[in-house]
Biopython code that builds the backbone (N, CA, C, O; Angstrom):
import numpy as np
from Bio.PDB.StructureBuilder import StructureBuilder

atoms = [
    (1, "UNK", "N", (134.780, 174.023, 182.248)),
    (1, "UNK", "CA", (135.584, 175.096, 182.813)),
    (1, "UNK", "C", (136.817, 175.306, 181.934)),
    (1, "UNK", "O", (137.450, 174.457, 181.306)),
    (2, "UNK", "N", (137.061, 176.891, 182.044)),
    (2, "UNK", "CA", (138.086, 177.177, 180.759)),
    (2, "UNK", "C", (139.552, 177.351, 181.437)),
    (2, "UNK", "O", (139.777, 178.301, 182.187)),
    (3, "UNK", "N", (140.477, 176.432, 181.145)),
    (3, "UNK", "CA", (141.849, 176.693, 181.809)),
    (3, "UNK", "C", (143.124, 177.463, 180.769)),
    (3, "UNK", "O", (143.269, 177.342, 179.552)),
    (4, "UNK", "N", (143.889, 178.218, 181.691)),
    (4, "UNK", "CA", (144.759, 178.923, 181.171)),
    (4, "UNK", "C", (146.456, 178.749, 181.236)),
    (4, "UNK", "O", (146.740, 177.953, 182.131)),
    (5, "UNK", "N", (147.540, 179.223, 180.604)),
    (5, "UNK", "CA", (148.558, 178.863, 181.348)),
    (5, "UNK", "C", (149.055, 180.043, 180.884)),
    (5, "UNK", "O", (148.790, 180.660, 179.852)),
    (6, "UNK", "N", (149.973, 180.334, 181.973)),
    (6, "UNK", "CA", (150.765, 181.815, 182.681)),
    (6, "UNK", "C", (151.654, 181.778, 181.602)),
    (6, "UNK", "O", (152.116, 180.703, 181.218)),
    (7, "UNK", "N", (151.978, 182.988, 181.003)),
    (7, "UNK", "CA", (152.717, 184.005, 179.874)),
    (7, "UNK", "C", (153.642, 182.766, 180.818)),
    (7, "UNK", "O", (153.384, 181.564, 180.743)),
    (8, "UNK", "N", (154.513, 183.227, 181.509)),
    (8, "UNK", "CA", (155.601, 182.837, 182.058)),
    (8, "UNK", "C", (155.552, 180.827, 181.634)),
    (8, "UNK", "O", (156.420, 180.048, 181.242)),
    (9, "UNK", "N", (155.050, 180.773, 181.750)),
    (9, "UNK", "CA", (154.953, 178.696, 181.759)),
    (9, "UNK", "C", (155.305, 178.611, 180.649)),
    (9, "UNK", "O", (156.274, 177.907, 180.363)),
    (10, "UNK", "N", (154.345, 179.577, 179.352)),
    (10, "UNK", "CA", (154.804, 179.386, 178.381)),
    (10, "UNK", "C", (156.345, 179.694, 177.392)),
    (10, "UNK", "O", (156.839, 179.135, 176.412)),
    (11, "UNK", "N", (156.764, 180.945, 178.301)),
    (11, "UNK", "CA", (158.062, 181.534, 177.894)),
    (11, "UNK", "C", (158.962, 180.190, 178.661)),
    (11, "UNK", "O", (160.011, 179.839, 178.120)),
    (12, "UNK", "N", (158.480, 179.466, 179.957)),
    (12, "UNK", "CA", (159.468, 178.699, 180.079)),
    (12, "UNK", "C", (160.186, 177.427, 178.917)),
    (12, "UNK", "O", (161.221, 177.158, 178.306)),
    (13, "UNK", "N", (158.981, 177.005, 179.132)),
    (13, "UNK", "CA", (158.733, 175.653, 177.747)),
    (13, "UNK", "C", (159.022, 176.190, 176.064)),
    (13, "UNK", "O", (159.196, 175.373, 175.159)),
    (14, "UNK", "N", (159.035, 177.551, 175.864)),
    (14, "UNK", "CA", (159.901, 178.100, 174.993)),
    (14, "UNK", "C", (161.088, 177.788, 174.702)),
    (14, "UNK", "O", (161.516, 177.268, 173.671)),
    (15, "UNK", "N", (161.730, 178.178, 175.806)),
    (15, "UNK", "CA", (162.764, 178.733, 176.043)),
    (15, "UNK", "C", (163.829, 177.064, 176.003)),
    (15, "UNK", "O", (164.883, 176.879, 175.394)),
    (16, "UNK", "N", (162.970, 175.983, 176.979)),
    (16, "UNK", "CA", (163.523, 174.237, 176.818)),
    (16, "UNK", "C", (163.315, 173.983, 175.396)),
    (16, "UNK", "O", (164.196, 173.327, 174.840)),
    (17, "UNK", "N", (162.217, 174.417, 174.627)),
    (17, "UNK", "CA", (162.214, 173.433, 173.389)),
    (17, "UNK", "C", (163.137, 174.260, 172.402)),
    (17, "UNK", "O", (163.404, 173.698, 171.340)),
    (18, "UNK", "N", (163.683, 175.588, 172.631)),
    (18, "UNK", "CA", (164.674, 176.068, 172.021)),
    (18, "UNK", "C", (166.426, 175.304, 172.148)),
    (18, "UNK", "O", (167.261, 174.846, 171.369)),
    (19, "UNK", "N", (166.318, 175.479, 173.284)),
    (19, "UNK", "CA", (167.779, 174.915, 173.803)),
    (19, "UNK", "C", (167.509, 173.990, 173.725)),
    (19, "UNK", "O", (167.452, 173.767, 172.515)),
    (20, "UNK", "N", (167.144, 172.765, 174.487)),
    (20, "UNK", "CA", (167.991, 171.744, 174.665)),
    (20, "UNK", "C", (167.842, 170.532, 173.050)),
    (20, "UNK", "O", (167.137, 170.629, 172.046)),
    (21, "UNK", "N", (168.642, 169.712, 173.384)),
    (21, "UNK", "CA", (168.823, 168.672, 172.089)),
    (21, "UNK", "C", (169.564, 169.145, 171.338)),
    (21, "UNK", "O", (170.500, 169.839, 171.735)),
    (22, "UNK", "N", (169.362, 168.913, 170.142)),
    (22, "UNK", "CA", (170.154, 169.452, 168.902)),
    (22, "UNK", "C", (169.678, 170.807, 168.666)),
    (22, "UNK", "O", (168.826, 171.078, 167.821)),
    (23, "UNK", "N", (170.385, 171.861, 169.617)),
    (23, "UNK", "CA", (169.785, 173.092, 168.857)),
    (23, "UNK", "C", (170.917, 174.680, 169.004)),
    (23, "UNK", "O", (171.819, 174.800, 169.834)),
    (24, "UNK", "N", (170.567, 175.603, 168.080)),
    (24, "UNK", "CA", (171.549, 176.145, 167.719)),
    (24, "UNK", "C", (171.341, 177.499, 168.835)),
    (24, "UNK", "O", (171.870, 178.585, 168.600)),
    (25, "UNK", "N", (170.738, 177.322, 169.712)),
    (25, "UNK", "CA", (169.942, 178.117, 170.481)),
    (25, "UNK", "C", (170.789, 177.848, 171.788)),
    (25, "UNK", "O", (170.888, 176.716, 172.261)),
    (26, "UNK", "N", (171.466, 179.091, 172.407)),
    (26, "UNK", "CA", (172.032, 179.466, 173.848)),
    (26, "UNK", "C", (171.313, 180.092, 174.881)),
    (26, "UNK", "O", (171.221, 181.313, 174.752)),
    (27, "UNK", "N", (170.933, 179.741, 175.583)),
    (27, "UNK", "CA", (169.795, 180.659, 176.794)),
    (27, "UNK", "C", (171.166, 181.730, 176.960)),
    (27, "UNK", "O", (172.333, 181.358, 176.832)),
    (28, "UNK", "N", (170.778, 182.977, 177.238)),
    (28, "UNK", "CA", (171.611, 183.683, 178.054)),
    (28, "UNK", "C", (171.123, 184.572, 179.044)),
    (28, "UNK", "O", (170.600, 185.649, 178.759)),
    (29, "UNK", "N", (171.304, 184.086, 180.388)),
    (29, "UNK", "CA", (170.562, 184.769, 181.361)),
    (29, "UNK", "C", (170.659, 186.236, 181.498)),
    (29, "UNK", "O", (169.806, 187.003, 181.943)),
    (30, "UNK", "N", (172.037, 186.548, 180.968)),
    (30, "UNK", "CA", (172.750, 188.114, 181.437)),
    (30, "UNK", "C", (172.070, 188.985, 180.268)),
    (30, "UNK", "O", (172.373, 190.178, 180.260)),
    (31, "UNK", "N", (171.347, 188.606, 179.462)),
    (31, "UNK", "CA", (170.105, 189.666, 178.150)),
    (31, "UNK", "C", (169.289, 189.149, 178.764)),
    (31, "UNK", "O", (169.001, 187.966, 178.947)),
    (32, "UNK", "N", (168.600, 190.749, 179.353)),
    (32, "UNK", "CA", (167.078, 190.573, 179.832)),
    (32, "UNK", "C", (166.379, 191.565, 179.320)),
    (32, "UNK", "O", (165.154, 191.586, 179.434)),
    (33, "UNK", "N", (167.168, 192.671, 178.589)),
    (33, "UNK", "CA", (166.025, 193.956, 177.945)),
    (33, "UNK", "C", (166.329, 194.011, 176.581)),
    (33, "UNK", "O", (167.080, 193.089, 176.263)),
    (34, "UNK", "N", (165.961, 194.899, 175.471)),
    (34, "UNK", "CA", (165.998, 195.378, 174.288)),
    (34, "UNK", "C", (167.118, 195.527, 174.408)),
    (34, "UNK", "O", (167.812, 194.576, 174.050)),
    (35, "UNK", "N", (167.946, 196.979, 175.054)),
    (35, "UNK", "CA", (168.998, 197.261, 174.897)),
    (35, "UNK", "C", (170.258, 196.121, 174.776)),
    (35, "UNK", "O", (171.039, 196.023, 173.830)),
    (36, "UNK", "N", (170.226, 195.254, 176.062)),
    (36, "UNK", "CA", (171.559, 194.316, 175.968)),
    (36, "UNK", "C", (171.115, 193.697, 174.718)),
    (36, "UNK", "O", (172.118, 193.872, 174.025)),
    (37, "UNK", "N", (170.405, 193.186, 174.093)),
    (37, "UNK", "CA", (170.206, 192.610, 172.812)),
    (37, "UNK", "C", (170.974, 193.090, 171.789)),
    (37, "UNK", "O", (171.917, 192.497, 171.267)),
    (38, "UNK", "N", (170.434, 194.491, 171.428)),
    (38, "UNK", "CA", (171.477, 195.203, 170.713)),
    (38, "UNK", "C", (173.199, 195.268, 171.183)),
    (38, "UNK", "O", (174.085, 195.057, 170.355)),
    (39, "UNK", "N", (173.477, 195.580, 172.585)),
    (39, "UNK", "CA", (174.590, 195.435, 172.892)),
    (39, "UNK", "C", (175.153, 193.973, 172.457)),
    (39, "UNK", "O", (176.058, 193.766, 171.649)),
    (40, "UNK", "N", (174.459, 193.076, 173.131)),
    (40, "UNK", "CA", (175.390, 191.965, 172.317)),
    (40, "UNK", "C", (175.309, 191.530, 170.980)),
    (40, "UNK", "O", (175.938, 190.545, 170.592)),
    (41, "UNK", "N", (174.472, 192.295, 170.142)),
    (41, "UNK", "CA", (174.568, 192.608, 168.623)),
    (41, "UNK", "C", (175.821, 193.181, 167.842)),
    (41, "UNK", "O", (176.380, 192.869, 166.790)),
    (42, "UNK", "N", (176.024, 194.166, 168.816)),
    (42, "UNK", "CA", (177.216, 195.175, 168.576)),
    (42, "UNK", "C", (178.560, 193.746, 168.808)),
    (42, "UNK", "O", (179.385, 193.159, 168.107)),
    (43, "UNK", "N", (178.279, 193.739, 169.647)),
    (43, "UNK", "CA", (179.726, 193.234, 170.279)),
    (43, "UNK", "C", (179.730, 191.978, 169.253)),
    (43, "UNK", "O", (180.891, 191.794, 168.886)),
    (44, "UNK", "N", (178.808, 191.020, 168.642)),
    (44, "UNK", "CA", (179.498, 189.951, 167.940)),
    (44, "UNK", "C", (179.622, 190.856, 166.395)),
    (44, "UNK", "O", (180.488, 190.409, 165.643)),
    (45, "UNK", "N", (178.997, 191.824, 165.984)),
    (45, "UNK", "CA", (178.899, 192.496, 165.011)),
    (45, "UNK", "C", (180.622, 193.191, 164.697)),
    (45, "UNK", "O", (181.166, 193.484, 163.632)),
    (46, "UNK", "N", (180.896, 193.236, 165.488)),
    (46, "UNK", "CA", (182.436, 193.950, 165.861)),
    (46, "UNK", "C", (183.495, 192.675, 166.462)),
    (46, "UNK", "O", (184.585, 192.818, 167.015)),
    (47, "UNK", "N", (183.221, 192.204, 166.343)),
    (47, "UNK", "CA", (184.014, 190.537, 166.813)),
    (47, "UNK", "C", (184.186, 189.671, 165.365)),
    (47, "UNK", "O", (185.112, 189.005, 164.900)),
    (48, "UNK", "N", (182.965, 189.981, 164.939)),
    (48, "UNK", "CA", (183.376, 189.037, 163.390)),
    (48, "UNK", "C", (183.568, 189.747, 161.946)),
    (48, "UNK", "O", (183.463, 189.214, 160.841)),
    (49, "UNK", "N", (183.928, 191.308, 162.303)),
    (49, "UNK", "CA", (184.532, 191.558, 161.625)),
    (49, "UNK", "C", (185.560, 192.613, 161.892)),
    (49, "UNK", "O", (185.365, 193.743, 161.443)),
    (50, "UNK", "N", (186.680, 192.332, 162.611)),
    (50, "UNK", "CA", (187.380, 192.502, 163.384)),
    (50, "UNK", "C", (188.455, 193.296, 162.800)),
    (50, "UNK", "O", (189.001, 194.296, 163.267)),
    (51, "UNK", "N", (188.665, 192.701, 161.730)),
    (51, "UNK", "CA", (189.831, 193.495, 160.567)),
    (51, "UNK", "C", (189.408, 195.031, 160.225)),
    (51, "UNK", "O", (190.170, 195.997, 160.248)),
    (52, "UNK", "N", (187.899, 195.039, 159.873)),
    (52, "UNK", "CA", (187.355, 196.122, 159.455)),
    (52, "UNK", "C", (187.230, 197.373, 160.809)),
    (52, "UNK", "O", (187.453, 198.584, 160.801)),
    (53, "UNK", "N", (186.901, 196.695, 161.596)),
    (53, "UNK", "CA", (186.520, 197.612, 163.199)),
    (53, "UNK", "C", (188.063, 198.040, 163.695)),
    (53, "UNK", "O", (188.255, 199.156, 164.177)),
    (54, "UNK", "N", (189.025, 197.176, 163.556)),
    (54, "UNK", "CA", (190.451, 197.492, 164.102)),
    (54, "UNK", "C", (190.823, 199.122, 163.287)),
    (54, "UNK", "O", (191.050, 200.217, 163.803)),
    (55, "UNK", "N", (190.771, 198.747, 161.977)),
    (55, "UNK", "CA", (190.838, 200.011, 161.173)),
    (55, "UNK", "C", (190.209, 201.196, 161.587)),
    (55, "UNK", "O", (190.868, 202.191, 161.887)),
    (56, "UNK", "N", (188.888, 201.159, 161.627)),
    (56, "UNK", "CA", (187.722, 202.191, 161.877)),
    (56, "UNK", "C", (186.841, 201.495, 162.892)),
    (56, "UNK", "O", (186.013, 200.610, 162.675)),
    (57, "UNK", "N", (187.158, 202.036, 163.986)),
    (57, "UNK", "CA", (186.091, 201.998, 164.972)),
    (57, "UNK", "C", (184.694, 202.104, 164.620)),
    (57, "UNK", "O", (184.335, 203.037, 163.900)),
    (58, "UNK", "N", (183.487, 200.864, 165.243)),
    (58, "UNK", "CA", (182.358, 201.832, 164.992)),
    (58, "UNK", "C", (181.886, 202.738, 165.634)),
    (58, "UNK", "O", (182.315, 202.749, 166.788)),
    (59, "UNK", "N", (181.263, 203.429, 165.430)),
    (59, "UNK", "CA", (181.012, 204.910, 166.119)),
    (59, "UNK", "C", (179.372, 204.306, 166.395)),
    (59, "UNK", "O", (178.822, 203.346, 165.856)),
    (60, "UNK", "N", (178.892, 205.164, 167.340)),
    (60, "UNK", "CA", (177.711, 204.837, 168.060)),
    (60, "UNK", "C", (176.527, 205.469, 166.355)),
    (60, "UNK", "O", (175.596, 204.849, 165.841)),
    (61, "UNK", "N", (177.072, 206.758, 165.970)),
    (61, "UNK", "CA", (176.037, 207.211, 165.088)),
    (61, "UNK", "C", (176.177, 205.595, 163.747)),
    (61, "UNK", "O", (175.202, 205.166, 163.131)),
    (62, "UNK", "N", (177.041, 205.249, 163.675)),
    (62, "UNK", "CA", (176.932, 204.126, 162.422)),
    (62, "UNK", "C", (176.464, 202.957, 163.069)),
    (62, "UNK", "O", (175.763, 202.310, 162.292)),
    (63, "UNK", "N", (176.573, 202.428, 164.188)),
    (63, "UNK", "CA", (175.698, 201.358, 164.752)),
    (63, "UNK", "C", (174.062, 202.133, 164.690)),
    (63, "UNK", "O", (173.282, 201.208, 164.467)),
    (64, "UNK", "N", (173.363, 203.311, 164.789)),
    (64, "UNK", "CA", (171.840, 203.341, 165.026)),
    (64, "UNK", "C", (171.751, 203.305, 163.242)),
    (64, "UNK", "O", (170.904, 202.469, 162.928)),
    (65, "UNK", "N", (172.218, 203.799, 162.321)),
    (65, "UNK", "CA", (172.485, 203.450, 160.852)),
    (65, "UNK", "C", (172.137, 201.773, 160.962)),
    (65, "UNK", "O", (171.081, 201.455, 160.414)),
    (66, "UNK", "N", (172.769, 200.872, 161.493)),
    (66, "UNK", "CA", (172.637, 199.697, 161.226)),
    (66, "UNK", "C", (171.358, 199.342, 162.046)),
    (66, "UNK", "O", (170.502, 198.646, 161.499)),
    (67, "UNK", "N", (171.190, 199.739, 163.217)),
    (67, "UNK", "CA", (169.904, 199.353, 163.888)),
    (67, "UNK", "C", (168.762, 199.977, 162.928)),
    (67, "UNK", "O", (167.643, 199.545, 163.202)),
    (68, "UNK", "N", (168.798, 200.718, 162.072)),
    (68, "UNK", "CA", (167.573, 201.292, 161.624)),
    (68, "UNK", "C", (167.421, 200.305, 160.193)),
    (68, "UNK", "O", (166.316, 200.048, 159.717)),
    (69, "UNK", "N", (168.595, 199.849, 159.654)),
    (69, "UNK", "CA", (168.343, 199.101, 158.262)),
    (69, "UNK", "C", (168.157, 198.006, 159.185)),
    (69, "UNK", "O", (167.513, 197.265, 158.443)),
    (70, "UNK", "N", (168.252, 197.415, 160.199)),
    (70, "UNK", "CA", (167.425, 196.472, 160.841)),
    (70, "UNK", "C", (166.082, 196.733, 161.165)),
    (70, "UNK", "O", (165.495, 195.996, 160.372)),
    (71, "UNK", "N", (165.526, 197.106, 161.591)),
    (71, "UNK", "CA", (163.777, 197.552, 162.014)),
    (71, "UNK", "C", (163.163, 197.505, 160.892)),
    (71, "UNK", "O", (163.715, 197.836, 159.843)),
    (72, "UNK", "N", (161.666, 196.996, 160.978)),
    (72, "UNK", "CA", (160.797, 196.529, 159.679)),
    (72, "UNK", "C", (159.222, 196.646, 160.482)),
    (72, "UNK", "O", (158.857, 196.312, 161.609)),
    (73, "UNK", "N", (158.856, 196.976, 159.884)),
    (73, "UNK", "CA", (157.454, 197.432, 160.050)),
    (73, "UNK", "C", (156.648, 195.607, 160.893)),
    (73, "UNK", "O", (155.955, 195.257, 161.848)),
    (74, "UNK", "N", (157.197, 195.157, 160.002)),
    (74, "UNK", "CA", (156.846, 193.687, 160.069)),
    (74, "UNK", "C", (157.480, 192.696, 160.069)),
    (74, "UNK", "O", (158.681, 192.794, 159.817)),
    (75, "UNK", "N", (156.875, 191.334, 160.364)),
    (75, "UNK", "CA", (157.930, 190.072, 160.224)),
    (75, "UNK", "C", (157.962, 190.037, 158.874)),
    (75, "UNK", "O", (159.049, 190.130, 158.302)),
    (76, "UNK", "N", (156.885, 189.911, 158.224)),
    (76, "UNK", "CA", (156.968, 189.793, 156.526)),
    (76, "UNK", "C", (158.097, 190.537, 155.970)),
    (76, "UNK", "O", (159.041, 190.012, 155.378)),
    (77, "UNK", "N", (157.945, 191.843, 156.199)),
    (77, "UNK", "CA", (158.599, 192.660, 156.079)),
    (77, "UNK", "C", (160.298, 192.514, 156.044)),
    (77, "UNK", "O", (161.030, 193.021, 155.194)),
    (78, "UNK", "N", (160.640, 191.837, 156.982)),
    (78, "UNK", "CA", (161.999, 191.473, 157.394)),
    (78, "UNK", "C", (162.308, 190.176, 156.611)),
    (78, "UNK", "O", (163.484, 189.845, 156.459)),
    (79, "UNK", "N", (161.476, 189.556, 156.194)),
    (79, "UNK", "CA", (161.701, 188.310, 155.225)),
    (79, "UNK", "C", (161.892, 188.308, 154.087)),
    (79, "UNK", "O", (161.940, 187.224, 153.507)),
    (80, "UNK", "N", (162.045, 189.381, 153.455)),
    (80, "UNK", "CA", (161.973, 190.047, 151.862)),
    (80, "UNK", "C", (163.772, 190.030, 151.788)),
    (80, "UNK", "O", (164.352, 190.434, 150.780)),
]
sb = StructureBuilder()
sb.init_structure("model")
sb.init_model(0)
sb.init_chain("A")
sb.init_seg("    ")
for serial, (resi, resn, name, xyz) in enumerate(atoms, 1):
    if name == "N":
        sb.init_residue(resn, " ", resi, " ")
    sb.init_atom(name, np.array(xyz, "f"), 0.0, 1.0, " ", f" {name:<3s}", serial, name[0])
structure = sb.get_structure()
């Protein structure tokens, strides 16, 4: 007999062998979609370079500029 384990079991045990021990990995419960991802992209993106953003705000059209030189057809792709 063929046994299975639930998407979810596995995202759990993910999610432990990411975090805990020595690892550089933060669970954060409050990102649960695409979007907050990017939002909290923005926000450390604009946090660590703070000098530059104080000067010139980013504007929403130059953050999708940066979301688009982010996107890659592929993982390979993104490894280049």
């Amino acid at each position: 007999m063929t046994s299975f384990e639930s998407e979810a079991s596995i995202e759990e045990k993910l999610i432990r062998q990411l975090t805990e021990g020595k690892s550089q990995w933060t669970f954060r419960d409050d990102i649960r979609s695409f979007d907050d991802l990017w939002d909290n992209f923005r926000r450390i993106l604009v946090q660590n370079n703070k000098e530059i953003f104080d000067a010139h705000p980013l504007t929403d059209n130059e953050f999708l500029q940066v979301q688009n030189q982010l996107r890659f057809t592929s993982f390979y792709d993104a490894a280049v």
